[in-house]
Structure formats: structure tokens, C-alpha cells
N, CA and C of each residue as an Amber inpcrd file, in Angstrom:
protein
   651
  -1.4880000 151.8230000-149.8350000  -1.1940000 152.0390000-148.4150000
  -1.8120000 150.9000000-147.6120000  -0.7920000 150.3200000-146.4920000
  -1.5180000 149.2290000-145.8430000  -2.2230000 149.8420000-144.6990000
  -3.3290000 148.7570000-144.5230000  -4.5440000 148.8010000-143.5790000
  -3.6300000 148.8120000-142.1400000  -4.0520000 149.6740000-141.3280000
  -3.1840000 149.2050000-139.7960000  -3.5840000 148.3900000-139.3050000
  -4.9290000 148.0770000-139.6670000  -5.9280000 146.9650000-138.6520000
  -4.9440000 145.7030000-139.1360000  -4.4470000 145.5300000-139.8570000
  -3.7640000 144.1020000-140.3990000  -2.5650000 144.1930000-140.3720000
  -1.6020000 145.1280000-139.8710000  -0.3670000 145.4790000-139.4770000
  -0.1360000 144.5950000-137.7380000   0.6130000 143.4070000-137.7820000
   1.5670000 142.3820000-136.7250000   2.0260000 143.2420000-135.8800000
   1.0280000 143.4510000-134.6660000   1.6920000 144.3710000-133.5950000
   2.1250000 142.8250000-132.5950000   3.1680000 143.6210000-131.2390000
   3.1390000 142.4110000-130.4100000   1.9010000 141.7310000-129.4960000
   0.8380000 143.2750000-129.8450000  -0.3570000 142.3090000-128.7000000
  -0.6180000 141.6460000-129.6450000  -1.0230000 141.8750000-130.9580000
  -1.8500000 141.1590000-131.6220000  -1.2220000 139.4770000-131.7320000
   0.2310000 139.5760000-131.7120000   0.9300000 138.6810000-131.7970000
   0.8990000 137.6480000-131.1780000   0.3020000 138.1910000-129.5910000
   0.4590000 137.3090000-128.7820000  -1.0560000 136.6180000-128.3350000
  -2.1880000 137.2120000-128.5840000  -3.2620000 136.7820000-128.7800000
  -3.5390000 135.5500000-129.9530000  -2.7550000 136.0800000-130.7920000
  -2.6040000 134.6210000-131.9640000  -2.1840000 133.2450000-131.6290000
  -1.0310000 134.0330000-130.9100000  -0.2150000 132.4330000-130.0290000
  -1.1010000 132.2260000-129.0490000  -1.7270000 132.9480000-128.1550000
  -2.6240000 131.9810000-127.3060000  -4.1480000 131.2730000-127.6350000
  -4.2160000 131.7360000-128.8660000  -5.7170000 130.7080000-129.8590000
  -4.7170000 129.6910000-130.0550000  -3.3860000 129.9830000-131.0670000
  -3.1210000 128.3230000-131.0510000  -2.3860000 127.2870000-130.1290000
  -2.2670000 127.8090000-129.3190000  -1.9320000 127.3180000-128.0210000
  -3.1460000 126.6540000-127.6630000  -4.1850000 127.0260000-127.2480000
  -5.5950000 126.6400000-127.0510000  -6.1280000 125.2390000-127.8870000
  -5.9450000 125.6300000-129.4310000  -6.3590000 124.5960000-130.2040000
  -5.7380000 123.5320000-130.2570000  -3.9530000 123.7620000-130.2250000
  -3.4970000 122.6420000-130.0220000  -3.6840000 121.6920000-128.3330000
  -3.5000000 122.2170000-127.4390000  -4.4600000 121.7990000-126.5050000
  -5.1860000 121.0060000-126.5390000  -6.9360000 121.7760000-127.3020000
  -7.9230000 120.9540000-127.4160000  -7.3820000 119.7340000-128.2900000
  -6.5640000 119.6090000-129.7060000  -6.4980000 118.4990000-129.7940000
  -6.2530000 117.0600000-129.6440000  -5.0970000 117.7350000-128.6500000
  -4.1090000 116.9560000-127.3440000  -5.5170000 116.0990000-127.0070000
  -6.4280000 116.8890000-126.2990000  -7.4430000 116.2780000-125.6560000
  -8.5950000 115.4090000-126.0220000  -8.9320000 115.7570000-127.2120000
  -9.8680000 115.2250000-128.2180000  -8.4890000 113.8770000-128.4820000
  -7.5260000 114.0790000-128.4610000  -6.7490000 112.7930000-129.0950000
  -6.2010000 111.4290000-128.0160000  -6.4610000 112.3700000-126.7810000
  -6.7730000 111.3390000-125.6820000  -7.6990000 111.0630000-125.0150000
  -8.7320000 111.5410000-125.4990000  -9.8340000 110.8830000-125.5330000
 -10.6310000 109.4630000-126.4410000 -10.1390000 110.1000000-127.5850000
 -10.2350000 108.8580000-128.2430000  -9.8290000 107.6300000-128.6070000
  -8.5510000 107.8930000-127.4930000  -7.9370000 106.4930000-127.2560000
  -6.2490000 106.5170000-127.6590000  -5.9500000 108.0740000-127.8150000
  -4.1590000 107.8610000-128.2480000  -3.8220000 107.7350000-127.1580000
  -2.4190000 106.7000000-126.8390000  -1.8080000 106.4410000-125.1890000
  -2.4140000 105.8880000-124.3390000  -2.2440000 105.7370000-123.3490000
  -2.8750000 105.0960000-122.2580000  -4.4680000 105.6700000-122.0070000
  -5.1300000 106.9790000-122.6190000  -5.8990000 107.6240000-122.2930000
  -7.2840000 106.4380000-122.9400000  -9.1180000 107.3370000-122.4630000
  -9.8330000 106.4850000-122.7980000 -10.0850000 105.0530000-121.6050000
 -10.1320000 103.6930000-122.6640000 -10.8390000 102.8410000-121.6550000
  -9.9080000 102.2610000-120.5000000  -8.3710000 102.3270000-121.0450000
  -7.2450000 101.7210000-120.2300000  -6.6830000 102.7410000-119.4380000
  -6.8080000 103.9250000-119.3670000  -6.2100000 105.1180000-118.5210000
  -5.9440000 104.9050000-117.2220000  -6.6950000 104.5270000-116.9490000
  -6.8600000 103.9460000-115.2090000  -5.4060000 102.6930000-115.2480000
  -5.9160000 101.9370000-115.8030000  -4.6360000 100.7550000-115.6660000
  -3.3670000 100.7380000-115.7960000  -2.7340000 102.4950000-116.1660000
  -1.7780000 102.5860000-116.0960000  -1.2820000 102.9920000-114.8280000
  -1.8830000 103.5020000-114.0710000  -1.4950000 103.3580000-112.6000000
  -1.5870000 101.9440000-111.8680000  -1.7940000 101.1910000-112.2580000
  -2.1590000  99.4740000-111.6940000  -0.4370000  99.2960000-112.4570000
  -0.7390000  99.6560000-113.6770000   0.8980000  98.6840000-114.2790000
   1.6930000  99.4280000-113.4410000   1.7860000 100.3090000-113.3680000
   3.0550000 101.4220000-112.5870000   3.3700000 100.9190000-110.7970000
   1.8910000 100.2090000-110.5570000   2.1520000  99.7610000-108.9770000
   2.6820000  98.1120000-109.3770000   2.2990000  97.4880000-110.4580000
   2.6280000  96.2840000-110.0230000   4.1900000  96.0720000-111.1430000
   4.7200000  96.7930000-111.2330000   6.0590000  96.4790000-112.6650000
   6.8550000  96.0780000-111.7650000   7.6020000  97.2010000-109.9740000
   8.4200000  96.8050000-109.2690000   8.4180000  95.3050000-108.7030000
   6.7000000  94.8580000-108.7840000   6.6970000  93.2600000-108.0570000
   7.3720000  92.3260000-109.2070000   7.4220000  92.3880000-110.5020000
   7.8290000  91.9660000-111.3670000   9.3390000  91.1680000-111.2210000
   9.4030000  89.9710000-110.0120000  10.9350000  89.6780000-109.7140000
  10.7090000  88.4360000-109.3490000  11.6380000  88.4620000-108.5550000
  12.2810000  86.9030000-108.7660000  11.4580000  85.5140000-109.5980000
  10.6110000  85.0820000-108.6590000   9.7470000  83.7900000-109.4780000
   8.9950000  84.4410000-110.8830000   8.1410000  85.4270000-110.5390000
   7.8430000  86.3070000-111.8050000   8.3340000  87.3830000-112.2470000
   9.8280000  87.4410000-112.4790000  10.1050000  88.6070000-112.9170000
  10.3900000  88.4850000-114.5960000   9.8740000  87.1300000-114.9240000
   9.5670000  87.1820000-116.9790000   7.8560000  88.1320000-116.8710000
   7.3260000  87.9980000-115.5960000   6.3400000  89.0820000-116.4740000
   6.1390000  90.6320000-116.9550000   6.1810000  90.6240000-118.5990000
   5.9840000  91.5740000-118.9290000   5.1780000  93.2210000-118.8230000
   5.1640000  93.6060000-118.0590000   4.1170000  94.7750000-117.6800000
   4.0420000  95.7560000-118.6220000   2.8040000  95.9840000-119.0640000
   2.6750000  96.9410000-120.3810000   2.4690000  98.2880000-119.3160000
   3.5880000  99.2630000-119.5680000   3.3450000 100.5200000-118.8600000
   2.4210000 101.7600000-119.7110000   1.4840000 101.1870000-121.1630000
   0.3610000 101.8400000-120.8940000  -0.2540000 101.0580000-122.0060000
  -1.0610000 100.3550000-120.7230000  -1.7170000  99.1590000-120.9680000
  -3.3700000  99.7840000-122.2720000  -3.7450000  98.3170000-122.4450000
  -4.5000000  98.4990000-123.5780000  -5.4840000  97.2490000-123.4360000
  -6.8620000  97.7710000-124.7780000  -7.9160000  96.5240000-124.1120000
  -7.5390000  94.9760000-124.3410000  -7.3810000  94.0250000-123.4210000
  -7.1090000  92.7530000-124.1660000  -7.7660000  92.0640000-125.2970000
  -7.2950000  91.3440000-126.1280000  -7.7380000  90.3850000-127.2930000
  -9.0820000  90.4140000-127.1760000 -10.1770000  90.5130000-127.9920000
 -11.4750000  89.8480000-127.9500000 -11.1770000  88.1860000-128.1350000
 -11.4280000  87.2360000-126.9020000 -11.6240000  86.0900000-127.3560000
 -12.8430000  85.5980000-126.4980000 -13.4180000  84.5110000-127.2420000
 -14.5060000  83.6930000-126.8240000 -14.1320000  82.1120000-126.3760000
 -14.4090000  81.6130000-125.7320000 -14.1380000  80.2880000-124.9180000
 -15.2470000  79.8380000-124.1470000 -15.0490000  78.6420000-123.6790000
 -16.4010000  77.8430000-122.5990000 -16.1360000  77.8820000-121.2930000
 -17.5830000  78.8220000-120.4560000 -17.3230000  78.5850000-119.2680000
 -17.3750000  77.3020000-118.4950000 -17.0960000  77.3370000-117.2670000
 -17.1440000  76.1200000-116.1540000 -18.9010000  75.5520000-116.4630000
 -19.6610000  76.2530000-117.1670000 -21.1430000  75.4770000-117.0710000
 -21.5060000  75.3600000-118.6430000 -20.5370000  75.1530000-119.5300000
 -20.3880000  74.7120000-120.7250000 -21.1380000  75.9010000-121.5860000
 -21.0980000  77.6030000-120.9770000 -21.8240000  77.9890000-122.2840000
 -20.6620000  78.9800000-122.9010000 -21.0760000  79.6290000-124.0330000
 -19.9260000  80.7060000-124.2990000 -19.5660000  81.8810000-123.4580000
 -18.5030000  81.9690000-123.3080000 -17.9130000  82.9730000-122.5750000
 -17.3290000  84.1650000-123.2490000 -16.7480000  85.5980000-122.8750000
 -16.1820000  86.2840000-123.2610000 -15.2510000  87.3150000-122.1290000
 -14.0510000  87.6040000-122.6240000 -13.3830000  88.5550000-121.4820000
 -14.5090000  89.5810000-120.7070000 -14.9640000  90.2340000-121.2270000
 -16.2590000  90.9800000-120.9820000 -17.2160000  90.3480000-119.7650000
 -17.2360000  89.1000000-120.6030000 -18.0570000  88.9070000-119.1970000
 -17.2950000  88.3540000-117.5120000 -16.1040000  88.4990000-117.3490000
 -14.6690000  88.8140000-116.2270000 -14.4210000  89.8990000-115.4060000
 -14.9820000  90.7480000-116.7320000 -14.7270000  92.3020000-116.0540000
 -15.2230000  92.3850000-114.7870000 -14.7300000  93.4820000-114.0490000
 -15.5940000  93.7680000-112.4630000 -14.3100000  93.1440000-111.4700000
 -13.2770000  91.8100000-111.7930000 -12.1170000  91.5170000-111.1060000
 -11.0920000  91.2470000-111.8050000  -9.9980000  91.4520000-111.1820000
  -8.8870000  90.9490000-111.5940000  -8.6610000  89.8180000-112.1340000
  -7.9250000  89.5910000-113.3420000  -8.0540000  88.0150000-113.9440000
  -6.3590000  87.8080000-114.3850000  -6.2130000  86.5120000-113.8520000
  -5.3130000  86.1630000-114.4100000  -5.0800000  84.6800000-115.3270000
  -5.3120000  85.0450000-116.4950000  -5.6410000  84.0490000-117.8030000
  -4.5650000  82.8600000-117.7790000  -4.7250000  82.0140000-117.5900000
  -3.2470000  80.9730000-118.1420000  -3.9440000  80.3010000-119.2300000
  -3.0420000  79.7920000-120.6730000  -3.8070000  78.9950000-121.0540000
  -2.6910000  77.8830000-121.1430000  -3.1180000  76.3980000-121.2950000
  -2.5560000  75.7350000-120.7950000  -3.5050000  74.4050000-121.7470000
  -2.5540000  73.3970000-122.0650000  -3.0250000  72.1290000-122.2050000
  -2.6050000  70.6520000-122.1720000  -2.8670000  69.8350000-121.9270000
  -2.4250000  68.4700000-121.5580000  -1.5470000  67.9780000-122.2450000
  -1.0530000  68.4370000-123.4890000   0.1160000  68.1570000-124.1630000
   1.4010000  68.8100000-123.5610000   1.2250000  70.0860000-122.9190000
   2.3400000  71.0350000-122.8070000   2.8330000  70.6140000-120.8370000
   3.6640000  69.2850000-120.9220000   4.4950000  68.9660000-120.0060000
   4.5000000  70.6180000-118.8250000   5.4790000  71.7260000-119.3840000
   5.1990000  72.8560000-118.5480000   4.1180000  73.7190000-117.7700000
   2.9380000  73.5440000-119.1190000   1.6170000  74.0140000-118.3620000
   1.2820000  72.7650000-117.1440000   1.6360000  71.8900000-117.5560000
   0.6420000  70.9840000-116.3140000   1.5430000  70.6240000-114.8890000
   3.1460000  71.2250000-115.0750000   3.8140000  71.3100000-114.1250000
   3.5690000  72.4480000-112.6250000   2.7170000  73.8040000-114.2390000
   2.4520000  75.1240000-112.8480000   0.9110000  75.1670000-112.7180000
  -0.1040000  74.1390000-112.9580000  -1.2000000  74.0600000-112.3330000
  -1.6140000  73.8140000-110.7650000  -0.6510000  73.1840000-110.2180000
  -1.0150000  73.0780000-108.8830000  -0.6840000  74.4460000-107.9880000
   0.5770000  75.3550000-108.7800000   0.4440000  76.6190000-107.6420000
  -0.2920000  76.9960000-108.5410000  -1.1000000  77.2960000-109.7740000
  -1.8930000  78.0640000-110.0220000  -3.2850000  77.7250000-109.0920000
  -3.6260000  76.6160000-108.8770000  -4.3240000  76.1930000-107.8580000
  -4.5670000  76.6410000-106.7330000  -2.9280000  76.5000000-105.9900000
  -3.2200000  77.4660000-104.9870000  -3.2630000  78.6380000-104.4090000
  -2.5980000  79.2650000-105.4850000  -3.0380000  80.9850000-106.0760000
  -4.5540000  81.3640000-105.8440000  -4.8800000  80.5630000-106.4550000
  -6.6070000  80.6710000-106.3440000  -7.1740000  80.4850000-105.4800000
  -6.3920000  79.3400000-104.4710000  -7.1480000  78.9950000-103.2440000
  -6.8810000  80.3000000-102.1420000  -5.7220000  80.8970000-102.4480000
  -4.9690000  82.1430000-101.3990000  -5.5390000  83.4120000-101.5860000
  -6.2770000  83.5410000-102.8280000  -6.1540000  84.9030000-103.4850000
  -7.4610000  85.1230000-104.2690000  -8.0290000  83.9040000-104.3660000
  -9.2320000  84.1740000-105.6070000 -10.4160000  84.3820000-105.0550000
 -11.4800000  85.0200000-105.3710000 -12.5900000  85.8090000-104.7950000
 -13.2390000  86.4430000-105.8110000 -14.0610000  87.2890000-104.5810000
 -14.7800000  88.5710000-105.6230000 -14.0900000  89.3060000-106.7210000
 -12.8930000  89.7260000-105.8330000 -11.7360000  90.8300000-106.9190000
 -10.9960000  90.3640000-107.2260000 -10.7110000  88.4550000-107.4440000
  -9.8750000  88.3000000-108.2160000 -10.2820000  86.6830000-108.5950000
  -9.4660000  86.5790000-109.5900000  -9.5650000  84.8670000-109.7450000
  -8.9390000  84.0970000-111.0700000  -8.1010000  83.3720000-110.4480000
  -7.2640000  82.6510000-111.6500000  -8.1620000  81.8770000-112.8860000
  -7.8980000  82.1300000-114.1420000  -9.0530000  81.6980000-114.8660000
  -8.0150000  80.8900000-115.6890000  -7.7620000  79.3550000-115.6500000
  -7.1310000  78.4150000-116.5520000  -8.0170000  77.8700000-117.6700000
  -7.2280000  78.2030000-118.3540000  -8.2300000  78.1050000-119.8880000
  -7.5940000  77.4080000-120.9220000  -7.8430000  75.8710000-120.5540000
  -7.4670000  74.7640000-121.1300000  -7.7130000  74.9750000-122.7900000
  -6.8160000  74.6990000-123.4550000  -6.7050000  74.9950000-125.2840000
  -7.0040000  73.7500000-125.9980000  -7.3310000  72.4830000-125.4460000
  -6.9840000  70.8560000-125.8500000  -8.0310000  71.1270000-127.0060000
  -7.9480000  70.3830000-127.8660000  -8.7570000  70.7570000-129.3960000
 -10.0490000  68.7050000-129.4720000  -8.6060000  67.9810000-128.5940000
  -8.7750000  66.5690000-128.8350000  -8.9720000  66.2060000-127.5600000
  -9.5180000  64.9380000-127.9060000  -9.4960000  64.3860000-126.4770000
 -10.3010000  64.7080000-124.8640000 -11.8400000  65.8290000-125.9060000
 -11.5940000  66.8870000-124.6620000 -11.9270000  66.1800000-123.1570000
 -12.2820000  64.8810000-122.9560000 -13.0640000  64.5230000-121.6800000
 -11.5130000  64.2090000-120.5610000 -10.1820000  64.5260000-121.3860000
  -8.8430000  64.7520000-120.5000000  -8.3880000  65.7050000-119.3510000
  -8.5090000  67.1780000-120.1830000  -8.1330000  67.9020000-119.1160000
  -8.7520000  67.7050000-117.8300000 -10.1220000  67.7380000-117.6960000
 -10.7640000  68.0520000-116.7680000 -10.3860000  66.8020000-116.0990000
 -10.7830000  65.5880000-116.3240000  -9.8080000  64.3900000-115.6560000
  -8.3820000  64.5340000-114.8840000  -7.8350000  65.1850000-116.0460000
  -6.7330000  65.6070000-115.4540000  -6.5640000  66.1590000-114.0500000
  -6.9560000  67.1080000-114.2460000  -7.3730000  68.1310000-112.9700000
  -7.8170000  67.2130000-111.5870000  -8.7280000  66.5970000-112.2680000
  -9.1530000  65.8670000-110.9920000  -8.3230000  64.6600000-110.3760000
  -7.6390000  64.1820000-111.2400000  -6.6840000  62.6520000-110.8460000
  -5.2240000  63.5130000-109.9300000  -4.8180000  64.6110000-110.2500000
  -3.9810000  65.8580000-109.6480000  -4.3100000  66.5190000-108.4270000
  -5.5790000  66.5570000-108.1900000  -5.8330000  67.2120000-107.0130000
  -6.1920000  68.7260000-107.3620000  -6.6000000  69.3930000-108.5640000
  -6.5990000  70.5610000-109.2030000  -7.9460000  71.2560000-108.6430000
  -8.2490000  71.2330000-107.4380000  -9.8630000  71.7260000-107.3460000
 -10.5440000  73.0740000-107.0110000  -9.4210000  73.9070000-106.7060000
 -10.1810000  75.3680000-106.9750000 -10.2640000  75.9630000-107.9390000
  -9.6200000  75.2990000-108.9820000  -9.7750000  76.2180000-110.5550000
 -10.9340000  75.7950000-110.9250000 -12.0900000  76.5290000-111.4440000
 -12.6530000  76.3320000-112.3440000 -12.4280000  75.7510000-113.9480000
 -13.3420000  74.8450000-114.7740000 -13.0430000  74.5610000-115.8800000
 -13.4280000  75.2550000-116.8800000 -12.7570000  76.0040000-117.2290000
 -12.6720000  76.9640000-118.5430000 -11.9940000  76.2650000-120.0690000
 -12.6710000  76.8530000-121.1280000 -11.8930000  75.8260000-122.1680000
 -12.3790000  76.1730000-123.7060000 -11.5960000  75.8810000-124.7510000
 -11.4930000  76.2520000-125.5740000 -11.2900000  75.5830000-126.7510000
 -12.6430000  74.3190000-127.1610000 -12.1430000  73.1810000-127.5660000
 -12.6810000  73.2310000-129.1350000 -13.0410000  74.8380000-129.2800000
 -13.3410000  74.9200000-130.8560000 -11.9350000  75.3080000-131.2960000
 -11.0930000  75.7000000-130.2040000  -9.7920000  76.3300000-130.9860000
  -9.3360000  78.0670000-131.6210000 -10.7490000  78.1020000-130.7480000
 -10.5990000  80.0930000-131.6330000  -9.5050000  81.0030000-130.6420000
  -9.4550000  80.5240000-129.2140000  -8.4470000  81.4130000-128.5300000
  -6.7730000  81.5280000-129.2740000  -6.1120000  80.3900000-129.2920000
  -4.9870000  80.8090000-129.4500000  -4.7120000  81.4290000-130.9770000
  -5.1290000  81.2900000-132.0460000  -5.1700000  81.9430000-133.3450000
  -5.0960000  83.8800000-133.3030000  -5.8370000  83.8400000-132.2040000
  -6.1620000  85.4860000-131.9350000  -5.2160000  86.1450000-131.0680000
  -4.8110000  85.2140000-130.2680000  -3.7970000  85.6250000-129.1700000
  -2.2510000  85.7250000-129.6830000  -2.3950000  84.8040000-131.0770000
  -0.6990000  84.5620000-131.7000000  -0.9500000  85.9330000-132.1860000
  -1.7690000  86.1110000-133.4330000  -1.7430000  87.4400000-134.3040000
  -1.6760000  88.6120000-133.4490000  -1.7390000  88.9090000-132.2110000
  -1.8070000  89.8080000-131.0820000  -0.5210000  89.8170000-130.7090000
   0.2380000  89.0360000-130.9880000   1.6050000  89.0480000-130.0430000
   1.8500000  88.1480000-128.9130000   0.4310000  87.8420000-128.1830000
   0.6330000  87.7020000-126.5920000   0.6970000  86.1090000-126.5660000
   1.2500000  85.5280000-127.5090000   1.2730000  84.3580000-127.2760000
   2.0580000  83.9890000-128.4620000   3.3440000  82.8600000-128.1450000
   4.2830000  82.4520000-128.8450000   4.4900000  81.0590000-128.8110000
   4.2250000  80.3750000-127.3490000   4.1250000  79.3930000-127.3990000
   3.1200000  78.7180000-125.9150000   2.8820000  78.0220000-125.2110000
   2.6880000  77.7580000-124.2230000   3.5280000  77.3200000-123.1860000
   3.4020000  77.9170000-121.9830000   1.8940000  78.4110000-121.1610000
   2.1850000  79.8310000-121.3200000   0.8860000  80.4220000-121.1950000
   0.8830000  81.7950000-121.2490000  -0.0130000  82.6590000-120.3880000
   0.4910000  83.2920000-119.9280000  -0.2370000  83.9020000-118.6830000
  -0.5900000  85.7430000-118.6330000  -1.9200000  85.8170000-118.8000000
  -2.0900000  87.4580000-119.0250000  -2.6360000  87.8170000-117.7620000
  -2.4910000  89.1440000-117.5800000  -2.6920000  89.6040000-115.9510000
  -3.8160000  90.7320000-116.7510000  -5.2030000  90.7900000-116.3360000
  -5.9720000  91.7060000-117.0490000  -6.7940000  92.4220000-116.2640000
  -6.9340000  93.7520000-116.0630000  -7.6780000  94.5150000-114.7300000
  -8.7000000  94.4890000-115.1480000  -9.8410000  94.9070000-113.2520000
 -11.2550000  94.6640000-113.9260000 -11.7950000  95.3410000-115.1000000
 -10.8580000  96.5680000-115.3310000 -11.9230000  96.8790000-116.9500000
 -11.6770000  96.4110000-118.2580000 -10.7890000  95.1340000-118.2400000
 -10.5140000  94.5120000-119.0690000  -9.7860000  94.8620000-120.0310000
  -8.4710000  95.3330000-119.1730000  -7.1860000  96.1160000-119.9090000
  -6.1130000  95.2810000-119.3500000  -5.1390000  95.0810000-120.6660000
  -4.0230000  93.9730000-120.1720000  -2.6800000  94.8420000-119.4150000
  -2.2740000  94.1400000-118.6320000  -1.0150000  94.7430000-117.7450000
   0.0610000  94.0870000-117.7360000  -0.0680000  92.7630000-118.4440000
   0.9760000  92.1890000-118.6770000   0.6140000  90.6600000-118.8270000
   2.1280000  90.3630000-119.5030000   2.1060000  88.8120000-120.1760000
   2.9440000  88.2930000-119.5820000   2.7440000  86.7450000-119.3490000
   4.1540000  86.3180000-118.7960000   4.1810000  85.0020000-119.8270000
   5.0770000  84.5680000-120.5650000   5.4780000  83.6620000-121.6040000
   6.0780000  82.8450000-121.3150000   6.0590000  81.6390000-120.7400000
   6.2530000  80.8470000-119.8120000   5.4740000  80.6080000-118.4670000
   6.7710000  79.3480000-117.6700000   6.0330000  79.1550000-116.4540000
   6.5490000  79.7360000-115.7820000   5.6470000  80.0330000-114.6610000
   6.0210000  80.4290000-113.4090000   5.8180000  79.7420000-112.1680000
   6.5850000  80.3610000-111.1060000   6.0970000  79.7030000-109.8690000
   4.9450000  80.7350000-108.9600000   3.6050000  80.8080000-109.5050000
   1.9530000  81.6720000-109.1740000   2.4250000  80.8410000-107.6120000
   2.4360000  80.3370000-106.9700000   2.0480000  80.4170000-105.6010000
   2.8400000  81.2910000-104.4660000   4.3720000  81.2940000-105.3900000
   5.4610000  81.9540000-104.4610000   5.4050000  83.1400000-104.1600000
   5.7560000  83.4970000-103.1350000   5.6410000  84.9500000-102.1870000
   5.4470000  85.8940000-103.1640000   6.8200000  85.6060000-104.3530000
   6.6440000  87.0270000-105.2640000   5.6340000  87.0490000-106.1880000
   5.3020000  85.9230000-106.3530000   3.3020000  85.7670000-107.2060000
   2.5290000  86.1560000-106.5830000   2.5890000  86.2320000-105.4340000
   1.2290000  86.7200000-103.9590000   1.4030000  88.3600000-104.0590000
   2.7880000  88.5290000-103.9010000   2.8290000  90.1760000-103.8650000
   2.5940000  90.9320000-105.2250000   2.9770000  90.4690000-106.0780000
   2.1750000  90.9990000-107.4980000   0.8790000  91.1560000-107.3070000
   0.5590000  89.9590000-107.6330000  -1.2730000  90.1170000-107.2800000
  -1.7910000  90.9830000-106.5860000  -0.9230000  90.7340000-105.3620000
  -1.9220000  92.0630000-104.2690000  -1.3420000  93.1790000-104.6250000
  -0.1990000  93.6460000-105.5520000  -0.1310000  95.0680000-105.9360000
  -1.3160000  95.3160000-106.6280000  -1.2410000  94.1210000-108.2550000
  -2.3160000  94.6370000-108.7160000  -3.8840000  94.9870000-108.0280000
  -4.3450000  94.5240000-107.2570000  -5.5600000  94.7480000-106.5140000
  -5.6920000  95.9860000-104.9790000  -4.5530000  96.3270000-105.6480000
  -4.3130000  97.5210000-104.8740000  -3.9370000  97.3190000-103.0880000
  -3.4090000  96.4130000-102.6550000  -3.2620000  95.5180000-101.3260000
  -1.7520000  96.0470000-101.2670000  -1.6730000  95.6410000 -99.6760000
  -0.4160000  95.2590000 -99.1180000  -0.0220000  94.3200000 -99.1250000
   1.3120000  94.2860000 -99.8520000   2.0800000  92.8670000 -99.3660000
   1.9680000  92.2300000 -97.8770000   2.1370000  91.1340000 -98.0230000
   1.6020000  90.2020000 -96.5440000   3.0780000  90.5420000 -95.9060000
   2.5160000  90.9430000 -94.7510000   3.9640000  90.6130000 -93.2790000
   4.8530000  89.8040000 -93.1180000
């Protein structure tokens, strides 16, 4: 004879479904916490990609917007006062990475509006970071820059060669120039693979989406 206590009534039924209702839940949560989807360290930046995807047009509308963005590449490079650098140490503003070098005719065509991108826009919460790749030759770029008229960028640079190796195996880089848009917590929002025109209206209004601004009047 069966036990009644173990006889499938409908309350009992439905108390069952709401434990696993519950558990699956919690795992939902435990699983975005630990970083499935946009959830975790980039969570936030998916509302940044979601404000800045519509600016994504005319002069920059090759840039790619990751709609649930993720931490960028670990790479290491030389700051403007020759010591090692890391994305990490960026965090706190908006960055927008180009890398670029004296061989690549295109990169050295969009340095001057990246220039003045920087001169319009760069600050506390933001700042164009050109991050020269030259392996040879290095006493050029920076020459460069200067015989051009290049003077609000800082000199950033990468003349052991470890950036682009890390950035190919990542995806985010295929060829040069390459341009990553990375929020202050150092989550990428997008790539742009090629040049652009960074000074034009629709480069200004991106930017100030990403930094949470109004487009200018």
C-alpha cells in the first residue's frame, strides 16, 4: 500500500515548481554574475553601446558597436614619459585607441582630425590615445608628428611590438588603422577598421554620446 505522504497532489505539485523556479533563477544569477552576457565588469557599458550605436553614421558609420560589450585586450605599450603602460592604467575616461604607424599612408592621413578630436573633446573624461606600432626607425613617428603640426596627441608607442600580435588573435585588428572606443571601466564598445574622418560632426556626436553628453546645437 502506498504512503499518502508521497502521493503527487496539485499543492504539492505546485510547491515543487516554485523551488525549481527559484533555483533556476538563482542560477540565472550566479551565471550573470560571473560574467555570462553583458553582466559583471562590462554590464554598465551596455547601456553606453546602446546610446552610442544610433551615432554610428555617416563619417563613422564603419564603427562597429559591440551591443554587449566586453573587457578589452590586455595590452602593454609606452607612455608619453617612456615608461610601461597598460589599458588599466586609462581607466577612469573614455579612450579612444588608434593605432597607427608611419608606414601606413592611411593612418597618417587621419592624424590631424584625430588631433583635433583631442583638441575639441579630450580632457578629464576623455582622450584620444594614438598608439604608434613602428617596430623601426623609432626616433620617426614622433618627428613625424611634429614636422605635421600633430600637437595635442600625446606620444604613446609600442616599439617592442607586443600590441598588435594580441589585438590580431582578438579579432580587433586586421589591418591598419584601427580604432577602439573603450569606456572608463575598460570595456570595449566598439572597433572601427579603417579610417575615419574623428573630427567631423558625426565623430563629435559619437563621442559625446559615449560620455553621456548632448550633441552640440
Amino acid at each position: 500500500m502506498s504512503d499518502p505522504r508521497l502521493t503527487p497532489t496539485p499543492a504539492r505539485l505546485a510547491v515543487g515548481g516554485a523551488a525549481l523556479a527559484a533555483v533556476l533563477a538563482l542560477g540565472a544569477a550566479l551565471y550573470a554574475v560571473g560574467g555570462g552576457g553583458t553582466s559583471g565588469t562590462c554590464a554598465a557599458a551596455a547601456a553606453t553601446a546602446a546610446r552610442v550605436a544610433p551615432f554610428a553614421r555617416g563619417e563613422v558609420a564603419a564603427l562597429q558597436v559591440d551591443r554587449a560589450p566586453k573587457p578589452a585586450p590586455a595590452i602593454t605599450f609606452t607612455g608619453p614619459d617612456g615608461l610601461p603602460r597598460t589599458l588599466d592604467d586609462l581607466k577612469g575616461r573614455t579612450v579612444l585607441i588608434n593605432l597607427w604607424a608611419t608606414w601606413c599612408a592611411p593612418c597618417k592621413a587621419e592624424m590631424p582630425a584625430l588631433d583635433r578630436l583631442q583638441g575639441e573633446l579630450g580632457g578629464d573624461a576623455f582622450e584620444v590615445v594614438a598608439l604608434n606600432v613602428d617596430t623601426r626607425n623609432l626616433d620617426r613617428p614622433p618627428a613625424w608628428m611634429k614636422e605635421n603640426g600633430i600637437a595635442r596627441l600625446a606620444y604613446y608607442s609600442d616599439p617592442a611590438g607586443r600590441v598588435l600580435p594580441v589585438l590580431q588573435k582578438s579579432g580587433e585588428v586586421v589591418g591598419l588603422p584601427t580604432t577602439l572606443l573603450i569606456d572608463p571601466a575598460g570595456c570595449e564598445i566598439g572597433v572601427m577598421k579603417g579610417p575615419a574622418e574623428w573630427s567631423s560632426a558625426d565623430a563629435l556626436a559619437l563621442v559625446r554620446a559615449a560620455l553621456g553628453r548632448k550633441p552640440a546645437a
